[in-house]
BAMARZA-570313 format. One record per residue: residue number from 1; residue in one letter; x, y, z of N, C-alpha, C, O in turn. Coordinates in steps of 0.2 Angstrom, whole numbers, plus 5000, padded with zeros to 4 digits. Atoms other than C-alpha are relative to their C-alpha. Layout:
residues N
seq|type|n_c1|n_c2|n_c3|ca_c1|ca_c2|ca_c3|c_c1|c_c2|c_c3|o_c1|o_c2|o_c3
NUM|A|X|Y|Z|X|Y|Z|X|Y|Z|X|Y|Z $
...
END
This chain:
residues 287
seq|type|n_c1|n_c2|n_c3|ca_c1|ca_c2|ca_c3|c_c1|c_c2|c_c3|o_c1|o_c2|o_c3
1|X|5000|4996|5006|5481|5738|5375|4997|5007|5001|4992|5007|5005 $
2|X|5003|4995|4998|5478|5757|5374|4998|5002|4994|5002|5003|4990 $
3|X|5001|4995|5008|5467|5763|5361|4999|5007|5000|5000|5010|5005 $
4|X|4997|4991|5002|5468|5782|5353|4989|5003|5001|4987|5009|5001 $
5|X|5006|4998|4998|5447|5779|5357|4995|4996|5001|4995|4992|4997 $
6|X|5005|5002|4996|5433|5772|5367|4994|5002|5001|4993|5008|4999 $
7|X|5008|4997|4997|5414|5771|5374|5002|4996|5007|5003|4990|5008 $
8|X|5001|5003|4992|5414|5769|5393|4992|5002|5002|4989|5008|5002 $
9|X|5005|5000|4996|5398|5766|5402|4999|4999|5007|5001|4994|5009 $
10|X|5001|5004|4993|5395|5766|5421|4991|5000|4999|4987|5004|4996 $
11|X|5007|5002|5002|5380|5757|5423|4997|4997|5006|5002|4997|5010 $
12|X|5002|5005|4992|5370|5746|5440|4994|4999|4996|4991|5001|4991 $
13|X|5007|5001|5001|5356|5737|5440|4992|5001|5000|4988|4997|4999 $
14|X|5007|4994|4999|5342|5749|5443|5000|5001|4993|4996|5005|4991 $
15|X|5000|4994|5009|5347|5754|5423|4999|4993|4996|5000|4994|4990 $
16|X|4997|5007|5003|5348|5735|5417|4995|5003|4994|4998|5004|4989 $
17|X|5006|5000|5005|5330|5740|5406|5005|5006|4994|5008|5005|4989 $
18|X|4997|4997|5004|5338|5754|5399|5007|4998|4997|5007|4998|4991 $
19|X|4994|5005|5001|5356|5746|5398|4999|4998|4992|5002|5000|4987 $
20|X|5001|5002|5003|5348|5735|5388|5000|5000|4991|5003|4997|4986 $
21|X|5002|4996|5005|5341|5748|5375|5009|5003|4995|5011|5002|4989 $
22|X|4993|4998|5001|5359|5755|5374|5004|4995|4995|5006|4996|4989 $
23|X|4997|5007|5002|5369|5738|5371|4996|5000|4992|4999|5003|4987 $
24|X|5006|5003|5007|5355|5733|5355|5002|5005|4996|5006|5003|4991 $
25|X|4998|4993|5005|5358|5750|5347|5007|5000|4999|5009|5003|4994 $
26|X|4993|4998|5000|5378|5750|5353|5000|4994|4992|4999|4996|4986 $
27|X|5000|5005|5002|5378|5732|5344|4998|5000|4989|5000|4997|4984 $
28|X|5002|5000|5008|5369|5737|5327|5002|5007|4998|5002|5006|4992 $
29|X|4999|4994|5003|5374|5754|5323|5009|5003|4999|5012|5008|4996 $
30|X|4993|5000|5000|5393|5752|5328|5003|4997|4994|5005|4991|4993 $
31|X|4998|5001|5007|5399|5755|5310|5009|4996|5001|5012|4992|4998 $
32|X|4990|5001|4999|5421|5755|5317|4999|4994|5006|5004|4993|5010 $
33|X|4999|5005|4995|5417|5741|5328|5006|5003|5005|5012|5001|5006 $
34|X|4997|4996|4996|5423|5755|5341|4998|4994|5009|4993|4991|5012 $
35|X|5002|5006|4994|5427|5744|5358|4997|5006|5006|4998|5012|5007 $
36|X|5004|4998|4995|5416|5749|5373|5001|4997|5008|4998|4992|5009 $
37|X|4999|5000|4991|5419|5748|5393|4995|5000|5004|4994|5005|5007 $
38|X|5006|4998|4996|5405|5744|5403|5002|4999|5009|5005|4994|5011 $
39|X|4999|4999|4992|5407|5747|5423|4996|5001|5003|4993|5007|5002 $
40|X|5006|5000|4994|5396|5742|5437|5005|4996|5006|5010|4993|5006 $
41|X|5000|5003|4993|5397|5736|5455|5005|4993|5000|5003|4990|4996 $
42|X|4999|5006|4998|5407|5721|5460|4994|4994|4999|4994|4990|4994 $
43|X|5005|5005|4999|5393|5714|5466|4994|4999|4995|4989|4996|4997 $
44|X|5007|5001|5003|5382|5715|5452|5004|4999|4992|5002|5002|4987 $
45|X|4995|5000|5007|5396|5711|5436|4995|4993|4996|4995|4993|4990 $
46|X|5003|5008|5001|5386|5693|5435|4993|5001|4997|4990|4997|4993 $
47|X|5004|4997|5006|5371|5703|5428|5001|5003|4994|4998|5001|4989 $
48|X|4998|5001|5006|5380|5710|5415|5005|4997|4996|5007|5000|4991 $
49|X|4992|5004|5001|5394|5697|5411|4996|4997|4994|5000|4994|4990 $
50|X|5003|5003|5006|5381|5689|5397|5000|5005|4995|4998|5004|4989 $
51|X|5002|4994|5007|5382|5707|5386|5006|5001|4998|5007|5006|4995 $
52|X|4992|5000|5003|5404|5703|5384|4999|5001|4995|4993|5001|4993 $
53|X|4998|5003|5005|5410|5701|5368|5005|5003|4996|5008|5008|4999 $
54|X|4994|4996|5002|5424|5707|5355|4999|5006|5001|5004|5009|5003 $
55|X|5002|4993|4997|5416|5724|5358|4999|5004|5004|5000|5010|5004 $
56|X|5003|5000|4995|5410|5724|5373|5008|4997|5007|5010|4992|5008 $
57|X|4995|5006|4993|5423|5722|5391|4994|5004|5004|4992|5010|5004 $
58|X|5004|4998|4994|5412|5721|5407|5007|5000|5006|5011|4996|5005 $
59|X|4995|4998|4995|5423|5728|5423|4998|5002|5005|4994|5006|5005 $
60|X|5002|4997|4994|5421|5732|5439|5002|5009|5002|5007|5012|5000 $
61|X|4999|4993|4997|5420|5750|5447|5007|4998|5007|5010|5002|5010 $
62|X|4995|5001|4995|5432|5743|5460|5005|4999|4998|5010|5000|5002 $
63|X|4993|5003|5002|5446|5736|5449|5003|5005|4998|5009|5004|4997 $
64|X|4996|4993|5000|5451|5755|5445|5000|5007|5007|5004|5010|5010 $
65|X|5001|4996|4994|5442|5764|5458|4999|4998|5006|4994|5001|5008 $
66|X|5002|5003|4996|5441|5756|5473|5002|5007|5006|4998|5009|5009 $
67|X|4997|4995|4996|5452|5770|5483|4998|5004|5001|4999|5007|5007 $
68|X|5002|4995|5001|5442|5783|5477|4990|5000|5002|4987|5005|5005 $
69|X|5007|5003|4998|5424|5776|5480|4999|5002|5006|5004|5000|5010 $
70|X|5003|4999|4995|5413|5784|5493|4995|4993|5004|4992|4988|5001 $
71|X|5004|5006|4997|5403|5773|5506|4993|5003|5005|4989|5000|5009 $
72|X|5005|4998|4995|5392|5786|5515|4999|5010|4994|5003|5013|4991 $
73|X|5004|4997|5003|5381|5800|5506|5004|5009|5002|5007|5012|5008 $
74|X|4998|4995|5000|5387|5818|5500|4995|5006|4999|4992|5005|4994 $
75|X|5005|4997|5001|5376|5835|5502|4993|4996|4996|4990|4998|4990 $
76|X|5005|5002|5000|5361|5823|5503|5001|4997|4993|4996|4995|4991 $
77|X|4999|5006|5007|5368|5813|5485|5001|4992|5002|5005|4990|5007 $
78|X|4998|5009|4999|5368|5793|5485|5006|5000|4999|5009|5003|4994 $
79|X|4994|5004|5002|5382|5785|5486|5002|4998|4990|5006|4999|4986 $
80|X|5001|5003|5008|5377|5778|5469|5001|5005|4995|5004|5005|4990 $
81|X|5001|4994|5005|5374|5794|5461|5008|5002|5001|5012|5002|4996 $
82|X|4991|4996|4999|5393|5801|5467|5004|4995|4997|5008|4997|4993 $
83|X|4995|5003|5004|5403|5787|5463|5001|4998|4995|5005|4994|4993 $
84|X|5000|5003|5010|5397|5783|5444|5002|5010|4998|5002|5011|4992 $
85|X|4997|4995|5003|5403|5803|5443|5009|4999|5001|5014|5001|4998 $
86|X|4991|5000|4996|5421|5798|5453|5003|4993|4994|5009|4993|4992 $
87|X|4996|5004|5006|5421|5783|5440|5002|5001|4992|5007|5000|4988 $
88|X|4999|4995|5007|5417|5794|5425|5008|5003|4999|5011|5004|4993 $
89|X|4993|4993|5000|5434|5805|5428|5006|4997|5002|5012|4999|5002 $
90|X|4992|5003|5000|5446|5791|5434|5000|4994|4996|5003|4989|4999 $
91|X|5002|5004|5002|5441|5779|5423|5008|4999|4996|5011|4994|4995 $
92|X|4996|5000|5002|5455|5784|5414|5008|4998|5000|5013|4998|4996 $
93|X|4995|5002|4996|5468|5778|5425|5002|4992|4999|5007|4989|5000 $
94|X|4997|5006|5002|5466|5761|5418|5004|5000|4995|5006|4995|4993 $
95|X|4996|5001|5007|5476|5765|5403|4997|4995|4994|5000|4991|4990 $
96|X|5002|5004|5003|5463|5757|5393|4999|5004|4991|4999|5002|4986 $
97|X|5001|4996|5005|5460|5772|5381|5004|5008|5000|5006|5011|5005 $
98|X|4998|4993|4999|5467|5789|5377|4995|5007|5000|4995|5012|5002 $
99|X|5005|4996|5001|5453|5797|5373|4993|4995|4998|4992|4992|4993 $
100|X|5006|5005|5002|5434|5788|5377|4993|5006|5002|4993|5010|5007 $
101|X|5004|4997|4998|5417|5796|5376|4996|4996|5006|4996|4990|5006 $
102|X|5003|5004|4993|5407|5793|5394|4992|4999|4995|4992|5001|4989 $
103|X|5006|5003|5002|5389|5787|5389|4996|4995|5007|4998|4991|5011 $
104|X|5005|5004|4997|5375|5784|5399|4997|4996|5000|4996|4994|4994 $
105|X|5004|5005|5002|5363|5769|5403|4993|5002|4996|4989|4998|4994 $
106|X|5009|4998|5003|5347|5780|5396|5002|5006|4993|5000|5011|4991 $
107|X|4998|4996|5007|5356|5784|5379|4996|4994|4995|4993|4989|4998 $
108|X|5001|5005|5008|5352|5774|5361|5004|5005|4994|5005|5010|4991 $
109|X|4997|4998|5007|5361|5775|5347|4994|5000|4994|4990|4995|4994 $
110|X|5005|5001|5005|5349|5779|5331|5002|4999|4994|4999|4997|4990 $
111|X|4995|5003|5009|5364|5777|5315|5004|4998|5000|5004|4995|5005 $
112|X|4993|5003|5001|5378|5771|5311|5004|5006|5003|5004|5012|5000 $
113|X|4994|4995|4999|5393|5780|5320|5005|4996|5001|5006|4990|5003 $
114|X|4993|5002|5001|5410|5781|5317|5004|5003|5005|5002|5006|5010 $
115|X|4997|4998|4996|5425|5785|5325|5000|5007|4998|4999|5010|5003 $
116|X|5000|4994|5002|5424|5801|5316|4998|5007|5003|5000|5013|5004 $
117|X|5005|4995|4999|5410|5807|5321|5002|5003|5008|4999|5008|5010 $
118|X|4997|4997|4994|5419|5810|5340|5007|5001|5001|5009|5004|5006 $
119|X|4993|4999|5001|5437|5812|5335|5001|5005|4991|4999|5004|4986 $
120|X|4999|4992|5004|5443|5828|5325|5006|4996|4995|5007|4996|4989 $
121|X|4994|5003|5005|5459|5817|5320|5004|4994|5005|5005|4994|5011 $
122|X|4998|5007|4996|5466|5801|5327|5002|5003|5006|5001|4999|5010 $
123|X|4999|4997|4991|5472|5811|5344|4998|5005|5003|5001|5006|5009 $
124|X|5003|4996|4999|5462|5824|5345|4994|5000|4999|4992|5001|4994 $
125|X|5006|4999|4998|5444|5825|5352|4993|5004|4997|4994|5010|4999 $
126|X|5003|4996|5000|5429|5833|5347|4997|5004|5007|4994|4999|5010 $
127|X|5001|5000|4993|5424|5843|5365|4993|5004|4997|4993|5009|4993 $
128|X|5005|4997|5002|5406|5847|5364|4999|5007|5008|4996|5006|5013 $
129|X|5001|4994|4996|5406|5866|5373|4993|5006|4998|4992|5009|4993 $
130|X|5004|4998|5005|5389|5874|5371|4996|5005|5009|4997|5003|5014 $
131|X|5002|4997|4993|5380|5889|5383|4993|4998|5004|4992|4998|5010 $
132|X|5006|5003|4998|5362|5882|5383|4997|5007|4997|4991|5007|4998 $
133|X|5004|4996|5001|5355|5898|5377|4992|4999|4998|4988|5003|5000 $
134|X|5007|5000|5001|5340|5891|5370|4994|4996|5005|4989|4998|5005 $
135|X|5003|5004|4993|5336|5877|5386|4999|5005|5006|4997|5004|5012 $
136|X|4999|4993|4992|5338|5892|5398|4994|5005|4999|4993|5009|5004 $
137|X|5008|4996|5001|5321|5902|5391|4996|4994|5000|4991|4997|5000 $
138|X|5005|5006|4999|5311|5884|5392|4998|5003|5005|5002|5006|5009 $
139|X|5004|5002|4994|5298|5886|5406|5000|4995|5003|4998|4995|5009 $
140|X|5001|5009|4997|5299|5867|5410|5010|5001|5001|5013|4997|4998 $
141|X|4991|5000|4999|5319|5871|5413|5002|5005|5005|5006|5004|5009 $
142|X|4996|4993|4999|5321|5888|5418|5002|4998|5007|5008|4998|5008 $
143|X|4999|5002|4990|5321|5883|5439|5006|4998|4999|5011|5002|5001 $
144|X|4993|5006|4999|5334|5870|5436|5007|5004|4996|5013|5002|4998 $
145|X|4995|5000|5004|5344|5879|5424|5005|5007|5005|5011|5009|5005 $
146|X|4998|4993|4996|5346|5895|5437|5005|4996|5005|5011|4999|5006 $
147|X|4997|5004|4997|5353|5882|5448|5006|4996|4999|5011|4994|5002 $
148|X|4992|5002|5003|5364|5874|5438|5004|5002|4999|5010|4999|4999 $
149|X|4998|4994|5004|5370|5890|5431|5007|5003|5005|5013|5004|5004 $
150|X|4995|5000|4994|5377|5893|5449|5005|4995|5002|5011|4997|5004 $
151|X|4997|5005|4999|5385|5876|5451|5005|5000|4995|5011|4999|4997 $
152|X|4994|5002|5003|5396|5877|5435|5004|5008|5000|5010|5010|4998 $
153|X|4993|4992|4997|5402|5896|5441|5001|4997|5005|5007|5000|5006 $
154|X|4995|5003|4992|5408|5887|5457|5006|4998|4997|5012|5000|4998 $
155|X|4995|5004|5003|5417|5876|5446|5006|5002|4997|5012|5000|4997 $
156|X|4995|4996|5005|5425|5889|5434|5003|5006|5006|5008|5007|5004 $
157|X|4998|4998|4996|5428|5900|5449|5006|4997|5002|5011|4998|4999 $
158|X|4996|5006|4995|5437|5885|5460|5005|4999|4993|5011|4996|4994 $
159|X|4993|5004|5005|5448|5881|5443|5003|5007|4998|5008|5007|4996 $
160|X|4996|4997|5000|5452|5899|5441|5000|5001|4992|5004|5004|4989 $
161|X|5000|4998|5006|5446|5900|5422|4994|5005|5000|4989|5003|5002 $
162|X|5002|4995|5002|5439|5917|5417|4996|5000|4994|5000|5002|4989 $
163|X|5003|5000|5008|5427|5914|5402|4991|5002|5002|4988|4997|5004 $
164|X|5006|4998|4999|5409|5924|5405|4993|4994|4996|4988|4993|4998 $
165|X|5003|5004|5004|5402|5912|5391|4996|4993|5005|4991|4992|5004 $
166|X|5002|5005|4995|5401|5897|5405|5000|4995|4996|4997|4990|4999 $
167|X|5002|5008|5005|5401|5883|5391|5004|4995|5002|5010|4994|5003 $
168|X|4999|5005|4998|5401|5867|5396|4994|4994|4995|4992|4996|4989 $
169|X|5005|5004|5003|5388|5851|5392|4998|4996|5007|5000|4995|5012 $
170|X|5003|5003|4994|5378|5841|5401|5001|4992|5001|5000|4991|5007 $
171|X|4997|5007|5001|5384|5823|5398|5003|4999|4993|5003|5004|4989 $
172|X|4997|5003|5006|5392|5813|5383|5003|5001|4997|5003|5000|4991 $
173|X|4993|4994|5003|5408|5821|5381|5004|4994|5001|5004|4989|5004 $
174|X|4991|5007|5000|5425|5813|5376|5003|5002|5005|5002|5008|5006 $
175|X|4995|5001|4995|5437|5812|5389|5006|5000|4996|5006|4996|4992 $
176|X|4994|5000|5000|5454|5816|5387|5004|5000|5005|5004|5003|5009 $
177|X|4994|5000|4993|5467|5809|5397|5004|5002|5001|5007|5002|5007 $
178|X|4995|4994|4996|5479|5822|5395|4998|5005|5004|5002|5009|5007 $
179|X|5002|4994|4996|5467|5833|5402|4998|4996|5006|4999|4999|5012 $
180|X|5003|5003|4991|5460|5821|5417|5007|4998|5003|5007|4997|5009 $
181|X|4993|5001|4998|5479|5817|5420|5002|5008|5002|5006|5008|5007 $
182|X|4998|4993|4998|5482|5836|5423|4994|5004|5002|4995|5009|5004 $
183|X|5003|4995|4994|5466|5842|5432|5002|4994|5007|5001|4996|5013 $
184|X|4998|5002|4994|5472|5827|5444|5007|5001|5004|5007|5000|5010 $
185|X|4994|5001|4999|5490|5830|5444|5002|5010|5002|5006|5012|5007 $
186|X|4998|4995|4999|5490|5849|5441|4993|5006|5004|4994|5012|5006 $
187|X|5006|4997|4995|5473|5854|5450|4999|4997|5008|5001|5001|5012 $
188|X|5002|5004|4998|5468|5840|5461|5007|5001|5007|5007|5003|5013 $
189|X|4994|5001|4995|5484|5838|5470|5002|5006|5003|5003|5007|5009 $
190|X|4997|4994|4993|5489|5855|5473|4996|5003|5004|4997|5007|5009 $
191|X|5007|4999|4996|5473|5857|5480|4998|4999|5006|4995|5003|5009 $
192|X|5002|5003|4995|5473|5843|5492|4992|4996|4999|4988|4995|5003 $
193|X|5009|5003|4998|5456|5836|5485|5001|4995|4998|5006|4994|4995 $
194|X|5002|5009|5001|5451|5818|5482|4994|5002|4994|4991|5007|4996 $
195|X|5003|4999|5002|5438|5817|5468|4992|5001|5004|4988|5006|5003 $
196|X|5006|4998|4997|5424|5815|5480|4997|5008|5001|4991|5011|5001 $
197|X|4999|4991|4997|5429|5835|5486|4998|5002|4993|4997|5008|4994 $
198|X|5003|4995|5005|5424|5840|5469|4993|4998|4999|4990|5003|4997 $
199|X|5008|5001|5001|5408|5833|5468|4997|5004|5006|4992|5008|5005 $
200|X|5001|4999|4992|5406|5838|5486|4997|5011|4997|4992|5014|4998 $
201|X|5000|4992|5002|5410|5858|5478|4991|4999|4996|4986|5000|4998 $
202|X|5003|5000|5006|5399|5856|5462|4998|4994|4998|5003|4991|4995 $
203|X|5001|5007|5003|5390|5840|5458|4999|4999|4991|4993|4996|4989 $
204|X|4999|5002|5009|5394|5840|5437|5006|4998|4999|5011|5002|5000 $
205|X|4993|5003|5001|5409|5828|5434|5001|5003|4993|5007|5004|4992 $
206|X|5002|4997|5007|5404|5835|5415|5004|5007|5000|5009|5008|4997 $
207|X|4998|4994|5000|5408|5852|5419|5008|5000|5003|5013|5002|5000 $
208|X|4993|5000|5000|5424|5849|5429|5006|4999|4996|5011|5001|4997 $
209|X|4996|5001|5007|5431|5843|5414|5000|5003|4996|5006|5005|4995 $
210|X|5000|4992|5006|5426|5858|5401|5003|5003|5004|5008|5003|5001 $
211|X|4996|4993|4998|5432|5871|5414|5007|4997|4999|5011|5001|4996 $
212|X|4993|4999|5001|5449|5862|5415|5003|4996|4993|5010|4996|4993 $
213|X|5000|4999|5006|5450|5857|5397|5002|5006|4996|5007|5006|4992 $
214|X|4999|4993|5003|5447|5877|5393|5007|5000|5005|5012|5002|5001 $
215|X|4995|4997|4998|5460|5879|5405|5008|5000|5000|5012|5005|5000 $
216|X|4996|5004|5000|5473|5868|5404|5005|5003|4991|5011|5005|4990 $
217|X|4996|4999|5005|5475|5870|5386|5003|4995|4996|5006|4997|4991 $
218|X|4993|5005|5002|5484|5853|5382|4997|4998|4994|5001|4995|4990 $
219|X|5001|5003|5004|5474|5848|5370|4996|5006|4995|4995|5012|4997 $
220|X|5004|4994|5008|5466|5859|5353|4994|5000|5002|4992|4995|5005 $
221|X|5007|5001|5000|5449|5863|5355|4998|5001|4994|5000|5006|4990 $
222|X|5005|5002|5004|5437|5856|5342|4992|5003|5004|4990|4999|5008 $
223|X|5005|4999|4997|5421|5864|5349|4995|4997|4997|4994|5001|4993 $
224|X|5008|5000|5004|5403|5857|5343|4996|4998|5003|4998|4996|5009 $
225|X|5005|5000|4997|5386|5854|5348|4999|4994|5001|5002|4991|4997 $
226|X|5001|5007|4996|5380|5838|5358|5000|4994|4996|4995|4994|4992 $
227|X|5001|5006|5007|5383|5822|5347|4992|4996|5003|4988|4994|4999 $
228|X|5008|5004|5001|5366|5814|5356|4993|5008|5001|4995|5013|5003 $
229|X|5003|4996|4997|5351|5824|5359|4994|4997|5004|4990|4993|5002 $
230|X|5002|5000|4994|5344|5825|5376|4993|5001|5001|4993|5007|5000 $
231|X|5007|4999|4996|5327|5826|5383|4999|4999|5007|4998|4994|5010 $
232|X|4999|5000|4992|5328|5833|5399|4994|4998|5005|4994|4996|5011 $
233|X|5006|5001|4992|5312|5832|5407|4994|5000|4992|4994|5003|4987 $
234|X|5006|5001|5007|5295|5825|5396|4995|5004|4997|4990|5002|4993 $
235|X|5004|4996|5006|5288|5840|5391|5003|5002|4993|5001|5003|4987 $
236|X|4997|5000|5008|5301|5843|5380|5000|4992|4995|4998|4990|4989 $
237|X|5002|5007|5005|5300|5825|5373|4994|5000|4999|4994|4995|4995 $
238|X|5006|5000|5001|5281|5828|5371|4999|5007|4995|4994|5008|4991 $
239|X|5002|4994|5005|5284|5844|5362|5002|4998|4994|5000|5000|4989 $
240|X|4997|5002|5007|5296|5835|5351|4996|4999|4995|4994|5002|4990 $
241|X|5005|5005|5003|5284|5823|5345|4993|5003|4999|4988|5000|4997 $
242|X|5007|4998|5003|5269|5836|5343|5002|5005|4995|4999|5009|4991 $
243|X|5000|4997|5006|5281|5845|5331|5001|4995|4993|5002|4996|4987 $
244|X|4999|5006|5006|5282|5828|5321|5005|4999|4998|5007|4999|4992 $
245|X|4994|5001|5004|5299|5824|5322|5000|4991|5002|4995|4988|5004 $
246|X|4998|5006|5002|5305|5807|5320|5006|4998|5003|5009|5002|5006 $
247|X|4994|5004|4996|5319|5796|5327|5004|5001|4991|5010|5002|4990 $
248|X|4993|5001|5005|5327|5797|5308|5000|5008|4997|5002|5010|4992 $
249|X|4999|4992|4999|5324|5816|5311|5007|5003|5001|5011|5006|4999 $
250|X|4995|4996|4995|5334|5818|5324|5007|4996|4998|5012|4998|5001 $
251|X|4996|5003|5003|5345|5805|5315|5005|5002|4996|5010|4999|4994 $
252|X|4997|4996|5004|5351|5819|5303|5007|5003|5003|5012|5003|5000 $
253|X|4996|4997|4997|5359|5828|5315|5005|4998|5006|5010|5001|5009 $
254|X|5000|5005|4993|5361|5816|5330|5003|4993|4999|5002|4989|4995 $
255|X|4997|5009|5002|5371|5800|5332|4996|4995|5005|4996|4989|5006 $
256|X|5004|5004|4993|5358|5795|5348|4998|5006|5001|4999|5011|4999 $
257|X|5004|4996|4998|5345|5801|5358|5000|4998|5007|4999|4992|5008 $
258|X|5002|4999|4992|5345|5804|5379|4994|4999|5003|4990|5004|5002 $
259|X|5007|5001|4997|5330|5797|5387|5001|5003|5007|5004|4998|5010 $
260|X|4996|4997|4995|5334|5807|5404|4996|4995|5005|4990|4995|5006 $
261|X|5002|5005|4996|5333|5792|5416|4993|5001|5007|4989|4998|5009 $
262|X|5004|4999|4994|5325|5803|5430|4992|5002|4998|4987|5004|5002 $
263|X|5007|4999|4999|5309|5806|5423|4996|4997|5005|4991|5000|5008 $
264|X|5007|5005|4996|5301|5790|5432|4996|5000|4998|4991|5001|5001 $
265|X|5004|5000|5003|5291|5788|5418|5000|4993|4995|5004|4989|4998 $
266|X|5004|5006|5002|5285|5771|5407|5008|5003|4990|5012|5000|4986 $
267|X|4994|5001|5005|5298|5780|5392|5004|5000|5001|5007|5003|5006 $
268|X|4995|5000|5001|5311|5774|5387|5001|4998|4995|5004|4993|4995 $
269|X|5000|5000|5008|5312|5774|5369|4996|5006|4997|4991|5007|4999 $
270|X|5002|4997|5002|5309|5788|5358|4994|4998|4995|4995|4994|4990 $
271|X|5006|5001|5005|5291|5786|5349|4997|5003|4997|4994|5009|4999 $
272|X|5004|4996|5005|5284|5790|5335|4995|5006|5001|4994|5006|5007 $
273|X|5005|4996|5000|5272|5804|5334|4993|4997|4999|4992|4995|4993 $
274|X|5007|5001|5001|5253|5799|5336|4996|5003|4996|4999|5008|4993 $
275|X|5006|4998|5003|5238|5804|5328|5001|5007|5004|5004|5012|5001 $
276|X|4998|4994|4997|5238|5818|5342|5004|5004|5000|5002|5010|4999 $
277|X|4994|4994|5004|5253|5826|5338|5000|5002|4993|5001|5008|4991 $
278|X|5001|4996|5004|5250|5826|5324|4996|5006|4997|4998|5010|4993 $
279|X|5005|4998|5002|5233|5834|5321|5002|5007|5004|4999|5012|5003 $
280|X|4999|4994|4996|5241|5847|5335|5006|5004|4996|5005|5010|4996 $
281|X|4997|4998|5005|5255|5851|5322|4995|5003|4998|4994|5009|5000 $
282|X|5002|4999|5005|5244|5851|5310|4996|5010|5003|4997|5015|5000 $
283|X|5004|4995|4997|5231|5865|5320|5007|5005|5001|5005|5011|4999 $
284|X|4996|4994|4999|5249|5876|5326|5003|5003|4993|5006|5008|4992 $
285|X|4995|4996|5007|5256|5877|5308|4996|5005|4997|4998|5008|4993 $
286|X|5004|4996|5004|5241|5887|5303|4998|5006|5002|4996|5010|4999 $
287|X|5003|4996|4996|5239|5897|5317|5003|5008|4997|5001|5013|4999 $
END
């Protein structure tokens, strides 16, 4: 069966804790009892094969992509890291969906979402395109973003789409398969590249998609701003929480919130504002 929309996760056991968090909130806030795809390793499906259910299909990264899966490290990337992007982008070759958003293991959901809130109209996507302008003057960002900034001109070079704007996003996007069917069929191919070869250029499977999205054309653009909100790195999540915001804050505007995996840090759950933040609120509102 091919539905008109999906949540695909690629996930491993290194994320099981977060995972977790994920599933709990898929589980209580999935208002459309929207079906969801999770994909891990072969060898590690027997960790998640207890979180199945009518909502829920556990699948292997091998049973679509086995052909495509790397086995030896690209510009110093794990294997692991490269081919949960190589799975993101052919994922759709199962014919399980027409259109599914990717989702990460270090997401949560915080309300109730519908099919709505990701689909414009039953076959047409919302595609979240956004410049960053405000994350690109951060000082806890700026480095990274200068560097990113060069990775998705590679991308939009190499596909040959002309838009100075550069809009793209950094995860959480819907996937459309008439667009991942024609950057494989009508990029890909006359190329000679294998997915690996794109990572290999620019490692954002995210961005590959927006430029040939913009370029392509097959589908309408809906353009809007990121359905989850993200915290890249934990000063921004620290600054959140000493402006006094709230999980049913962010719950206004947000259908989830990005705990960004790589911190290496003890969060993984959005928490309330302490005493501290607040009283630091309190001392900048006056200043």
């Amino acid at each position: 069966m091919m539905y008109n929309f999906a949540i695909f996760c690629k996930t491993y056991s290194g994320d099981f804790e977060r995972f977790q968090i994920l599933i709990n909130s898929f589980n209580k806030f999935n208002a459309d009892n929207i079906p969801m795809y999770v994909s891990a390793p072969k060898s590690e499906l027997k960790i998640f094969k207890n979180f199945e259910s009518n909502n829920i299909k556990i699948i292997s990264d091998e049973s679509y992509g086995e052909k495509y899966l790397i086995k030896e490290k690209i510009n110093n990337f794990s294997t692991g890291y490269i081919n949960q992007e190589i799975c993101k982008l052919c994922f759709f070759e199962t014919g399980f969906a027409k259109n599914y958003l990717c989702i990460d293991s270090d997401a949560e959901f915080i309300r109730n979402f519908y099919t709505s809130d990701f689909m414009h109209d039953e076959n047409t996507p919302y595609t979240v395109l956004v410049m960053d302008k405000d994350l690109s003057v951060e000082k806890y960002y700026r480095d990274y973003w200068k560097e990113r900034q060069k990775q998705i001109i590679k991308i939009y070079n190499e596909t040959g789409l002309i838009d100075k704007r550069y809009r793209t996003c950094h995860n959480m996007q819907v996937f459309s398969t008439k667009v991942l069917k024609s950057l494989k069929e009508d990029f890909m191919k006359q190329k000679g590249y294998s997915y690996a070869d794109l990572i290999k250029i620019s490692p954002f499977e995210f961005s590959w998609y927006n430029a040939w999205f913009q370029k392509c054309r097959l589908v309408e653009e809906y353009a809007v701003e990121p359905f989850f909100k993200m915290f890249h790195m934990r000063t921004e999540y620290q600054i959140s929480r000493a402006k006094g915001i709230k999980k049913k804050d962010l719950a206004k505007s947000y259908v989830g919130i990005v705990m960004n995996g790589n911190w290496q840090t003890p969060e993984k759950q959005y928490k309330k504002p302490n005493v501290i933040h607040k009283a630091i609120y309190k001392i900048l509102s006056k200043i």
